[in-house]
C-alpha positions as CSV (number, residue, x, y, z in Angstrom):
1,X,23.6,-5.6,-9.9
2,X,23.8,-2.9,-7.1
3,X,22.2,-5.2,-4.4
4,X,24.3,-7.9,-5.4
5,X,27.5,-5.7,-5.0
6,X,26.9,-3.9,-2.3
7,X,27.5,-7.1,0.7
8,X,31.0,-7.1,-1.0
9,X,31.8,-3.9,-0.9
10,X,30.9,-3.7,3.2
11,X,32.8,-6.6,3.6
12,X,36.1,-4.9,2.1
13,X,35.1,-1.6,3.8
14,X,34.7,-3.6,7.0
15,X,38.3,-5.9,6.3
16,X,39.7,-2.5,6.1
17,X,38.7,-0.9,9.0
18,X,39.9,-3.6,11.4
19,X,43.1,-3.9,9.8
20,X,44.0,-0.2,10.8
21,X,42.1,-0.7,14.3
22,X,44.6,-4.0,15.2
23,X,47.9,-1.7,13.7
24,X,46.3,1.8,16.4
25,X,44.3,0.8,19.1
26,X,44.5,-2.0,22.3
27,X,41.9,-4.8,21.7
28,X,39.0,-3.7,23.6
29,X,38.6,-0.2,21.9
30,X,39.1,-2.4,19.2
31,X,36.4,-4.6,19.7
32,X,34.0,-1.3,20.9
33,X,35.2,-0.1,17.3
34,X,33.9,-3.2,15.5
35,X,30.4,-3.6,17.5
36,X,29.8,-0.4,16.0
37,X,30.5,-0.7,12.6
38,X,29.1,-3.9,12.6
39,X,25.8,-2.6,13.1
40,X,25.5,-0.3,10.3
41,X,26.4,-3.2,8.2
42,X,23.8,-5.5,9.0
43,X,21.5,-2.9,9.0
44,X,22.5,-2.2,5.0
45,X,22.6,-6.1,4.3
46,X,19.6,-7.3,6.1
47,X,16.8,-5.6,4.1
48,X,18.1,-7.8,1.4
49,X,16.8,-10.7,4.2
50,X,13.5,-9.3,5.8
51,X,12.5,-6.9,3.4
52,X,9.6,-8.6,1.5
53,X,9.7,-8.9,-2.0
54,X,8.6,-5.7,-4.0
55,X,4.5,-6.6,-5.6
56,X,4.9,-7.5,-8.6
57,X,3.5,-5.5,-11.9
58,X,0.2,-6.7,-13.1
59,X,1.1,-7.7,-17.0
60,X,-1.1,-6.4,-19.4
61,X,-3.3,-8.9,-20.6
62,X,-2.5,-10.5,-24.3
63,X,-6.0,-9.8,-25.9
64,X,-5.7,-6.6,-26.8
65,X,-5.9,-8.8,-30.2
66,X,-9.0,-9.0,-32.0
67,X,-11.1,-11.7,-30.6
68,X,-10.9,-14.5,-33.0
69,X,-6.9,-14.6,-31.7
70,X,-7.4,-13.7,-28.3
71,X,-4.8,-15.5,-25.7
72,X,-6.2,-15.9,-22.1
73,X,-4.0,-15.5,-19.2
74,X,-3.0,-18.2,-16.4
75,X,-3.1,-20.9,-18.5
76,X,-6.2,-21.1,-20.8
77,X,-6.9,-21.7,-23.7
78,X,-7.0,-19.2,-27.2
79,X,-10.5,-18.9,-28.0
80,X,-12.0,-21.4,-30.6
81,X,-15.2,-22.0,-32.3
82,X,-15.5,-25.4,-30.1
83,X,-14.9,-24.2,-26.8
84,X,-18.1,-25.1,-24.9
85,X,-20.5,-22.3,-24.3
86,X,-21.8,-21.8,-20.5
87,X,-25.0,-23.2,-19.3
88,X,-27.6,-20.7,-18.9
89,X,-28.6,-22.2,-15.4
90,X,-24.5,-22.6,-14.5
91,X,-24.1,-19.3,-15.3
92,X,-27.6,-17.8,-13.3
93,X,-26.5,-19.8,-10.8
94,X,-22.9,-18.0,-10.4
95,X,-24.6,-14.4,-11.1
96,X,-28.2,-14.2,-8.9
97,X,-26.5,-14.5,-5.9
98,X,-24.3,-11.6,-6.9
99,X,-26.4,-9.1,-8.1
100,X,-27.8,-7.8,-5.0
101,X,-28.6,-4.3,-4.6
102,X,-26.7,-2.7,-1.6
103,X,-30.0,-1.4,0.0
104,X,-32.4,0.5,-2.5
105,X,-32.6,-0.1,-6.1
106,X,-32.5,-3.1,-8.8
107,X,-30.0,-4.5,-11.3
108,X,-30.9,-6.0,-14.6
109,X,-28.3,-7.3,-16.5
110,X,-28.0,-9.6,-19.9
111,X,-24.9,-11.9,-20.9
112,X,-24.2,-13.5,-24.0
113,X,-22.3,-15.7,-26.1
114,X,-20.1,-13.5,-28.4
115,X,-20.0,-15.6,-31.2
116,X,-23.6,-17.1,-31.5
117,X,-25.4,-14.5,-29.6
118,X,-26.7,-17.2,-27.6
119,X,-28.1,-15.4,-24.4
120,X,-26.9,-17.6,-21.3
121,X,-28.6,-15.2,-18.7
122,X,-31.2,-12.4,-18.6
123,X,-32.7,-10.4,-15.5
124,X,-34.4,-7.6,-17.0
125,X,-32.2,-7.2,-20.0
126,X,-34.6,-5.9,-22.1
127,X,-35.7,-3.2,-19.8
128,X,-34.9,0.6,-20.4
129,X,-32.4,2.1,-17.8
130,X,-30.8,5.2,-17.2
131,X,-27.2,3.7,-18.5
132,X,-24.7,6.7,-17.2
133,X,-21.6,6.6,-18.8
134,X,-22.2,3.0,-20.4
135,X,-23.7,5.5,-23.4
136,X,-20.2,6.1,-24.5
137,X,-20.2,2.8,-25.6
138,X,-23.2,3.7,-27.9
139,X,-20.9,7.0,-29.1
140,X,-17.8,5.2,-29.8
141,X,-19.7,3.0,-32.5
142,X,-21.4,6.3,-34.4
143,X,-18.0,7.6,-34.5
144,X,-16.2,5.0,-35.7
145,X,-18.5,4.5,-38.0
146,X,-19.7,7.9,-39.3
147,X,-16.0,9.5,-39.3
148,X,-14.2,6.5,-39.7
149,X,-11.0,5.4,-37.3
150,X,-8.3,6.3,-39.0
151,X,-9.8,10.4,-39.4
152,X,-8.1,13.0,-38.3
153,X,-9.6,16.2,-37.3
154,X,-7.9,19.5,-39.0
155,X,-7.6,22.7,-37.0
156,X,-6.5,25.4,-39.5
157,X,-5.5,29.3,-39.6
158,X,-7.3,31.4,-42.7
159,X,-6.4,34.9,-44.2
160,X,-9.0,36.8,-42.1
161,X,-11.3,38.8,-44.5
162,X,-9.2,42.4,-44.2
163,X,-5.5,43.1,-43.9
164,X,-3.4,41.3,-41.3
165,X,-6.3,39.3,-39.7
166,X,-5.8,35.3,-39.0
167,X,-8.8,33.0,-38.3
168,X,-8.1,30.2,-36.3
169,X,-10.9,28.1,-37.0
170,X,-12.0,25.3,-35.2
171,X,-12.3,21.5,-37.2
172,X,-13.6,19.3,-34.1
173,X,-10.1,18.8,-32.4
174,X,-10.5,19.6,-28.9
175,X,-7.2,17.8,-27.8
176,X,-5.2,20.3,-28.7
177,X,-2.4,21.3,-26.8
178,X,-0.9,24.5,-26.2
179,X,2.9,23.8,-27.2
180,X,4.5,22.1,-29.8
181,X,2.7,19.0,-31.9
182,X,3.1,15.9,-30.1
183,X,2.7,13.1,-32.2
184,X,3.1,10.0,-30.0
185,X,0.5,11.5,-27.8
186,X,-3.4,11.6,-28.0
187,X,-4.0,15.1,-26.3
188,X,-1.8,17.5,-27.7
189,X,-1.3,15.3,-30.6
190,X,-1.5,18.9,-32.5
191,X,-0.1,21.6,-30.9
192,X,-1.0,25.3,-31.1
193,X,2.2,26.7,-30.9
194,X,3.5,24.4,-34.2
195,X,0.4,25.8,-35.8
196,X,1.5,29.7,-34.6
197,X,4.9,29.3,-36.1
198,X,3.7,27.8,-39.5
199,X,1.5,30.7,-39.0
200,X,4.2,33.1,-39.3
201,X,6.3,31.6,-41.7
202,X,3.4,31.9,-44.5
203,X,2.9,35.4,-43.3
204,X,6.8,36.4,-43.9
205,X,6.5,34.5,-47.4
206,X,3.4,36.7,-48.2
207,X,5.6,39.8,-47.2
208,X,3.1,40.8,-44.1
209,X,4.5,42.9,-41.9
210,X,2.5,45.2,-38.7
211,X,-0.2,44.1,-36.7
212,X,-2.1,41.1,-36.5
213,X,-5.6,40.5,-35.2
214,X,-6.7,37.3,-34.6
215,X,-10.2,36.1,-35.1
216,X,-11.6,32.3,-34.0
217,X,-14.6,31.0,-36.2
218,X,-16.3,28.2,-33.9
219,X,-19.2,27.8,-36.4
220,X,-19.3,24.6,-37.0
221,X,-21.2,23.3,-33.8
222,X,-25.0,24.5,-34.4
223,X,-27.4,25.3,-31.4
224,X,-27.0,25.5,-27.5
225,X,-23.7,25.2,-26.0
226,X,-25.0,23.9,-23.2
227,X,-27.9,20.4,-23.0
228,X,-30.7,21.4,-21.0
229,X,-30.6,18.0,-19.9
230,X,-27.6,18.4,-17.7
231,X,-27.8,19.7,-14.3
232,X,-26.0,23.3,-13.5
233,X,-24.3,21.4,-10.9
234,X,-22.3,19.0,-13.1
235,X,-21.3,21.7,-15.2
236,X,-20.2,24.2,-12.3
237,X,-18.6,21.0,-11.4
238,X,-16.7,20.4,-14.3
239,X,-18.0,17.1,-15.5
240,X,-18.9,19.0,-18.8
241,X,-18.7,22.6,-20.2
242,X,-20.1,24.6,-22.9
243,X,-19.2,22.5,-26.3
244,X,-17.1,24.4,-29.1
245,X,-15.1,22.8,-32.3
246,X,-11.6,23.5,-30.6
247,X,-10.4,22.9,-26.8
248,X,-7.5,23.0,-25.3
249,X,-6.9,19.4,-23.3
250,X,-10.9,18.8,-23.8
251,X,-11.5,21.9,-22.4
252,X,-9.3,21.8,-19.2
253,X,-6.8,24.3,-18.4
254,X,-4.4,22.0,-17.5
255,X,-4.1,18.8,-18.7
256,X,-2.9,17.0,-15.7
257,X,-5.8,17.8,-13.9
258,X,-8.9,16.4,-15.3
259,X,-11.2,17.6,-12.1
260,X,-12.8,20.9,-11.2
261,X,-13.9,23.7,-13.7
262,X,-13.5,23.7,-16.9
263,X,-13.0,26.4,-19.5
264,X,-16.5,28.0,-19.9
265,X,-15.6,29.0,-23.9
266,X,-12.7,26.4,-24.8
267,X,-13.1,28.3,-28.5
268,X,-11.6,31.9,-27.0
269,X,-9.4,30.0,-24.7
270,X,-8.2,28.1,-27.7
271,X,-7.8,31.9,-29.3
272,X,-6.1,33.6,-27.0
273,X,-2.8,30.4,-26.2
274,X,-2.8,30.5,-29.9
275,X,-2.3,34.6,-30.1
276,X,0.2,34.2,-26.7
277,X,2.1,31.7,-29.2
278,X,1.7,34.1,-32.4
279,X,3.5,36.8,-30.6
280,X,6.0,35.0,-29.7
281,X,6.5,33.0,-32.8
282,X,6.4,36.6,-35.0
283,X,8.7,38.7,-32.6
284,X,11.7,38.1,-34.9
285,X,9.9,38.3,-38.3
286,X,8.6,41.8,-37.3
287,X,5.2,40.6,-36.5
288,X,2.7,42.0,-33.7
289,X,-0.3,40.5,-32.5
290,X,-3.3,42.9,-30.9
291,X,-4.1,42.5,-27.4
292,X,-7.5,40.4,-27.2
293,X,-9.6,38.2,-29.8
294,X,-12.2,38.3,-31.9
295,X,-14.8,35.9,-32.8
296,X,-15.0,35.7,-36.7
297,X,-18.6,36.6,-38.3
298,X,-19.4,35.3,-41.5
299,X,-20.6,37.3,-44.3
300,X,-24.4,37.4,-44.4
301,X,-26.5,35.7,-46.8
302,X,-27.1,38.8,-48.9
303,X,-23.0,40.0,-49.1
304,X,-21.5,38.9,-52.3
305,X,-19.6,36.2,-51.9
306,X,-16.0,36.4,-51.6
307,X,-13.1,33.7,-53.1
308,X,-12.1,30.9,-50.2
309,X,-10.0,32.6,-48.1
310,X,-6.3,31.3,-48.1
311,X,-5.2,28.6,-45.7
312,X,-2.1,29.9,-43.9
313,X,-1.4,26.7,-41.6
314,X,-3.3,23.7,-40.6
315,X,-2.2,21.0,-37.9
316,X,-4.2,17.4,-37.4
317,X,-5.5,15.8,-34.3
318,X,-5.0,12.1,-33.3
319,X,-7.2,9.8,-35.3
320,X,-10.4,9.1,-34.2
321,X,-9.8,5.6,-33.3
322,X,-7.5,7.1,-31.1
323,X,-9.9,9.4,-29.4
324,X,-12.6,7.2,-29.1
325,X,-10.1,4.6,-26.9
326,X,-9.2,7.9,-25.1
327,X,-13.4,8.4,-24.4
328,X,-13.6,5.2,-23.0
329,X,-10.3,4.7,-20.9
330,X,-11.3,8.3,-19.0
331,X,-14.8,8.4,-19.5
332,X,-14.6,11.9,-20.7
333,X,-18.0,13.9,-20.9
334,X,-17.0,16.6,-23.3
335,X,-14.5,14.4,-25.8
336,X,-18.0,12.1,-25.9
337,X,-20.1,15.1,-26.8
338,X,-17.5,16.4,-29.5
339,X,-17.4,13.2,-31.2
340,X,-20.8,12.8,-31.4
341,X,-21.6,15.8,-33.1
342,X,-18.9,15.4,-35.5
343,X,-20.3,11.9,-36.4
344,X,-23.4,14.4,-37.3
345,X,-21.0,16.5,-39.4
346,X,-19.6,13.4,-41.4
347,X,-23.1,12.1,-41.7
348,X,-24.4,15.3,-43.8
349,X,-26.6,16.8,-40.6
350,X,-25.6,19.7,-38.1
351,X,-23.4,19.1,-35.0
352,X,-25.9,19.8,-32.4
353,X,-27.1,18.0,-29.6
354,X,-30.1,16.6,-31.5
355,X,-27.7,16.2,-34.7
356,X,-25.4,13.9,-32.0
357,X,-28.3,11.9,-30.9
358,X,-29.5,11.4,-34.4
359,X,-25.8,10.1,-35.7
360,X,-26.2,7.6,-32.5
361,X,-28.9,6.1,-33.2
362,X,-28.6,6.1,-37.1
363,X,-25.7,4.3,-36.7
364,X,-27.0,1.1,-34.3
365,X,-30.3,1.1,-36.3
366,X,-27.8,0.7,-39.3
367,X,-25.8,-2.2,-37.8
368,X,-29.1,-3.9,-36.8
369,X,-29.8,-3.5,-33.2
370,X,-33.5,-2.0,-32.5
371,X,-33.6,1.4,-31.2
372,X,-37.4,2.0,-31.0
373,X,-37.0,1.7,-27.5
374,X,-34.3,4.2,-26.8
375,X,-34.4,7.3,-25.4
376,X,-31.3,9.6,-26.0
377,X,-31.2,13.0,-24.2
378,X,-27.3,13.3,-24.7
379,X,-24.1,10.9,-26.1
380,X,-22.1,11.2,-22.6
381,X,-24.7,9.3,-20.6
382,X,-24.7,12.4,-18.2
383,X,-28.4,13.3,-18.5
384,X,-30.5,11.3,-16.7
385,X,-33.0,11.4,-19.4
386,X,-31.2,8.4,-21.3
387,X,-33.1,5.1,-21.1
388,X,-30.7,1.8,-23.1
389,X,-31.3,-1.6,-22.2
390,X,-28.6,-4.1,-21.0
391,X,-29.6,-6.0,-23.9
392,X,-28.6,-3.4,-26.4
393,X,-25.7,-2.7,-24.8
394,X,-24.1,-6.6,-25.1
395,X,-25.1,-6.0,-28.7
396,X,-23.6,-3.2,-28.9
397,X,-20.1,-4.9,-27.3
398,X,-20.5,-7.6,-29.4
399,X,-21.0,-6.0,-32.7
400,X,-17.4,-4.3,-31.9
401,X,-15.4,-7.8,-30.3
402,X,-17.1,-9.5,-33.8
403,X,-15.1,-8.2,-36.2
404,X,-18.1,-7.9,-38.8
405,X,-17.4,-4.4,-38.8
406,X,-14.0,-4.2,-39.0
407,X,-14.0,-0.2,-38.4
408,X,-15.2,-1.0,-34.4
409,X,-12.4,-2.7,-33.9
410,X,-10.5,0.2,-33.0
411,X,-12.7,0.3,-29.8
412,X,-10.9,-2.4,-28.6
413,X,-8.2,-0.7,-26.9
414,X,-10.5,1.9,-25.5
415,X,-12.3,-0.7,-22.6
416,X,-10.7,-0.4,-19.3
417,X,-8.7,-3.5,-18.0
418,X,-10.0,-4.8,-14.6
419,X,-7.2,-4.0,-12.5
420,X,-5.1,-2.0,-15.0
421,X,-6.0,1.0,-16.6
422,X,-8.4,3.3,-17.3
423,X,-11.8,3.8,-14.9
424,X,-11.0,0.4,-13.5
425,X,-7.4,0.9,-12.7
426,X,-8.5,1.0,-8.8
427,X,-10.7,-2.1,-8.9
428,X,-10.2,-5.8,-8.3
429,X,-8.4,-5.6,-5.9
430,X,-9.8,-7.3,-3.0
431,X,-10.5,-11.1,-2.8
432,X,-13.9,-11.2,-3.9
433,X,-12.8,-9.4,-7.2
434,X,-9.0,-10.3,-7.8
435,X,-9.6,-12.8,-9.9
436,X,-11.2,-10.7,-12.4
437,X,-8.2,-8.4,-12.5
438,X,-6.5,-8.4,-15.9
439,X,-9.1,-10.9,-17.4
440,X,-12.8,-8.3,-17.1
441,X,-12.4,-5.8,-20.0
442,X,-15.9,-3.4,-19.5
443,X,-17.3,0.4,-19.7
444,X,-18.3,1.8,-16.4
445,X,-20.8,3.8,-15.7
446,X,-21.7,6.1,-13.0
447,X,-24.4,8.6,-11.7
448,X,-25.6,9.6,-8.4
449,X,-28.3,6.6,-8.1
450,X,-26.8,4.9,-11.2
451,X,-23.9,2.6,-11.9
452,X,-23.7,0.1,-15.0
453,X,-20.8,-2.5,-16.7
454,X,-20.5,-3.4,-20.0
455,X,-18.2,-5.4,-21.7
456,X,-16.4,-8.8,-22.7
457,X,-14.3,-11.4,-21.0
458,X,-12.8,-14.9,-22.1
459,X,-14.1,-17.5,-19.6
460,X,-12.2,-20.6,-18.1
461,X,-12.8,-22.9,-21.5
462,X,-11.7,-20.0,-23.7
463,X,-15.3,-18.7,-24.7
464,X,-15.5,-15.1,-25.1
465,X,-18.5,-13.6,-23.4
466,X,-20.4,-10.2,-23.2
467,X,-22.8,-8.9,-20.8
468,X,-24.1,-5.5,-19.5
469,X,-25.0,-4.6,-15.9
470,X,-27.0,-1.5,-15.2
471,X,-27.9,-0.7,-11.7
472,X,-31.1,2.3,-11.4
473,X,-32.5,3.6,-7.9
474,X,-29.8,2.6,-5.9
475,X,-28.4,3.9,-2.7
476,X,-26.2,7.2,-3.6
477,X,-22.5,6.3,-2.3
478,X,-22.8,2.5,-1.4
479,X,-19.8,0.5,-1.8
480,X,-21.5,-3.1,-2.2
481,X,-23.6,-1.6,-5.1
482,X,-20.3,-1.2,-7.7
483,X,-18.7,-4.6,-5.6
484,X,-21.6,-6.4,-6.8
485,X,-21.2,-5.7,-10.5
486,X,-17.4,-5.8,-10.4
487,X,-18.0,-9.9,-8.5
488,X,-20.6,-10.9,-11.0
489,X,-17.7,-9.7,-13.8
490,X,-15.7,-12.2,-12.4
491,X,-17.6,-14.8,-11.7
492,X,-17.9,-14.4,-15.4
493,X,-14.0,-14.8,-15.9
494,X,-14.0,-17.9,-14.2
495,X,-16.6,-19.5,-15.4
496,X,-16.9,-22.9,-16.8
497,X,-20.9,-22.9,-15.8
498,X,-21.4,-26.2,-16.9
């Protein structure tokens, strides 16, 4: 409505202007008078002329629906059981000529019909890689699965075992942020200072008054802190940090910035934002906190045992169908870890690295792809000791688009949109690619000498298809290498490959 108003407005401003300038002035100043403020009025009405028009915002693609109601974009059809599957050769044809190495290296890759499994092309699919991030993929399933999507994690406070001490003890919810709940968001969903002023109010009902010490019981991961398998430089880095059952912003000190160092013990940071908030919080009930945590030490195996200690406050995390999209839009190292060792802790075994692993490939084994071949050094895909095949990665992507299992579904959401959003917000955008924006839906992947894709799209006839793309010994840094999966992608979208 303003740019529609405003050449009015100028014209009255303008009328004006030159009515006083005939009733005060001779005719030449006048005319001097009205060169001039003629000028700044076409210069306000012309952008409206030869400004061009502002880009317009991609729309987020309809199938975010499962896939038996998916709705393609620019015109095609909603996917039905009688839309005609790609040729093999069509689609080989399309795809060899695309998945060209940019100097060193190899891809394999492996596409498939989503509802029939029917494999329309295969280059190595069956080969073991080193997968990168695509093994998030592999942890969003164990989780869903294991924990279930619509779990919450619980982060709670506990009458310490003497007077006036408060454990804050750690339930897997490494999201949390350090002010008030936030329940529309992921991170932060459950906030440590709601939790310190629940705190407080069941210490003023229980009459406590003084000192408080507060203690942080991280003992529910088991083992090393740290893989072996990772390299010291992606954890100075930042890419991943010692793993503990509670984390501020997945162990970031600021959740706007997800680069850079992390937190080297999330579980004391955790401790010491949620004594900061205590202190405040108890100031008006009479309440002090001690300078400085503690971490809480259970009783020993021969000490009597003592009755369950009281639960003074509690706050919940996002679900984990919620998380897991998180995982996969951001591609976050340490969330990844966290939930796969809490998929060990719902399956009965201990949330360690090896328990994490375990959960994994219990999980596929259970829905029926082979594992035999696997190797699994973490649940991140950061160690380059993971070896996955493209093959069991489209099964993977196609057990969760089937709807069998209705508990993947949740995954969904969590694959980047071409284009969009997510790891892939900053891709198809050139001409090779653009027509894959909004339509490719796919996992990325990425290592030094590594890159991989894996996902689904819906083709020209309406056919959903999945496929995996894994790129080992390539050229560190070269731009064609991750233009060559993202145009093979797309050549996928607009296939009719017949």
């Amino acid at each position: 409505m303003k740019e529609t108003s405003r050449p009015a407005g100028i014209r009255a401003a303008f009328r004006g202007t030159v009515q006083r300038g005939l009733r005060a002035w001779p005719t030449a100043l006048l005319l001097a008078v009205i060169v001039m403020l003629a000028l700044p009025a076409a210069w306000l009405v012309a952008p409206a002329f030869v400004s061009p028009p502002p880009a317009a915002t991609p729309e987020v693609p309809a199938w975010h629906q499962a896939p038996t109601a998916l709705s393609a974009r620019m015109g095609l059809s909603p996917l039905t059981e009688s839309a005609p599957v790609p040729l093999p050769s069509a689609v080989a044809a399309q795809l060899d000529g695309l998945l060209k190495p940019d100097g060193d290296g190899s891809f394999t890759g492996l596409v498939q019909d989503a509802l029939t499994g029917q494999v329309l092309f295969d280059r190595g699919g069956s080969e073991s890689r080193i997968p990168a991030s695509n093994m998030k993929l592999l942890t969003a399933v164990a989780a869903l699965r294991a924990i279930g999507p619509d779990h919450r994690f619980n982060t709670k406070v506990l009458a310490g075992p003497a007077a006036n001490q408060v454990v804050l003890t750690g339930g897997g919810d490494v999201l949390l942020g350090a002010g008030e709940s936030a329940p529309n968001q992921v991170t932060g969903h459950a906030g440590i200072a709601t939790l310190a002023t629940a705190t407080v109010n069941a210490l003023q009902t229980a009459g406590t008054t003084g000192e408080l010490t507060v203690l942080v019981d991280d003992s529910l991961f088991t083992g090393p802190t740290l893989n072996p398998a990772w390299a010291d430089g992606d954890v100075a880095a930042g890419e991943v940090a010692p793993l503990y059952p509670l984390a501020l912003n997945s162990a970031r000190f600021d959740p706007a910035v997800t680069t850079g160092p992390r937190p080297q013990d999330s579980a004391i940071t955790a401790a010491e934002a949620f004594a900061a908030q205590l202190k405040t919080a108890g100031a008006a009930a009479g309440l002090t906190v001690a300078a400085g945590v503690e971490r809480y030490t259970a009783p020993s195996g021969d000490a009597p045992r003592a009755e369950e200690p009281a639960v003074l406050a509690a706050v919940q995390s996002a679900t984990v169908g919620q998380q897991v999209d998180l995982m996969l839009q951001t591609s976050d190292n340490y969330l990844a870890e966290v939930l796969g060792r809490m998929a060990s802790v719902a399956a009965g075994e201990p949330a360690s690295n090896d328990g994490a692993t375990g959960a994994v490939r219990a999980q596929l084994a259970d829905l029926g792809i082979p594992t035999d071949t696997m190797r699994l050094a973490d649940v991140s895909g950061l160690a380059l000791g993971n070896q996955v095949s493209a093959r069991q990665f489209a099964e993977v992507v196609r057990a969760i688009t089937s709807g069998t299992d209705t508990r993947l579904r949740a995954a969904l959401d969590g694959f980047p949109v071409a284009g969009l959003t997510g790891t892939l917000d900053t891709r198809y955008v050139n001409g090779s690619t653009a027509r894959g924006a909004g339509l490719v839906r796919a996992k990325t992947g990425t290592l030094n000498s590594v890159i991989a894709l894996s996902g689904y799209v819906v083709d020209a006839d309406g056919r959903l298809l999945v496929f995996s793309f894994i790129g080992n010994d390539l050229k560190p840094g070269a731009a064609g290498n991750r233009e060559a999966l993202d145009r093979a992608a797309t050549a996928l979208a607009a296939c009719g490959c017949r």
